[in-house]
C-alpha positions as CSV (number, residue, x, y, z in Angstrom):
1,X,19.9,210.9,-123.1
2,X,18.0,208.1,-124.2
3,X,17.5,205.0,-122.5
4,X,16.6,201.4,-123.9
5,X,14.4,199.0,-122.4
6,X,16.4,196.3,-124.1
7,X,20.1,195.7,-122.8
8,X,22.5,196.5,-125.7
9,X,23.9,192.6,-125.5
10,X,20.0,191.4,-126.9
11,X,19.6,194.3,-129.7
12,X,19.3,193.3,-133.2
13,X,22.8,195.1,-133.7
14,X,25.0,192.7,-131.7
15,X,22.7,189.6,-132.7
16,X,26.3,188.5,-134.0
17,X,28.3,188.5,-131.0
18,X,26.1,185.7,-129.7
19,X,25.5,186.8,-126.4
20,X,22.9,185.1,-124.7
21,X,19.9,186.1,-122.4
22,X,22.4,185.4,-119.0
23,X,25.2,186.9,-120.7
24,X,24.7,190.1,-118.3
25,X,22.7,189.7,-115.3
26,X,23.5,193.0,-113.9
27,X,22.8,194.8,-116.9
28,X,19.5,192.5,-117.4
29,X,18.9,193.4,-113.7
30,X,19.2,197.7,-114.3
31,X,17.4,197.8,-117.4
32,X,14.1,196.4,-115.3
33,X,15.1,198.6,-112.7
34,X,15.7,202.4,-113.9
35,X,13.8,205.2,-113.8
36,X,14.1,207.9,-116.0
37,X,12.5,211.2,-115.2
38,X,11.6,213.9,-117.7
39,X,13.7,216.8,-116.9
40,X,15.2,220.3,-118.8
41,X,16.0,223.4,-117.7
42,X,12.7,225.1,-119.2
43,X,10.4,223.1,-117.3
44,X,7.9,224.9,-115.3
45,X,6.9,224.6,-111.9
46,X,3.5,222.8,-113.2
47,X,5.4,220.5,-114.9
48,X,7.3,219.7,-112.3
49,X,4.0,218.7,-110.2
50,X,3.0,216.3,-112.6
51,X,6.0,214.3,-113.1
52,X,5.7,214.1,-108.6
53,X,2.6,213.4,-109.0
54,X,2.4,210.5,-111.5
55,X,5.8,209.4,-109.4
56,X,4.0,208.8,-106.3
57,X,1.2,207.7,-108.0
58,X,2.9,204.3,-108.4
């Protein structure tokens, strides 16, 4: 899936349905707040390590 780091209410596309900044706290709120992981069915046990490991890294 992809993911934006923009809310869909400020990108260029919908610039013409005037929302505002405040139009969507919630939404404002889970784009600042999501994590998305790497994941597939082909990924090794190594890779698995370093996606843990750069998550507890933070």
């Amino acid at each position: 899936m992809i993911y934006y780091s923009k809310p869909m209410h400020l990108q260029k596309a919908f610039a013409y349905m005037d929302y505002s900044e405040y139009s969507f706290d919630v939404t404002n709120r889970l784009c600042d707040t999501v994590l998305s992981l790497p994941m597939h069915p082909y990924m090794t046990a190594e890779d698995v390590e370093v996606v843990v490991q750069a998550v507890k890294a933070l």
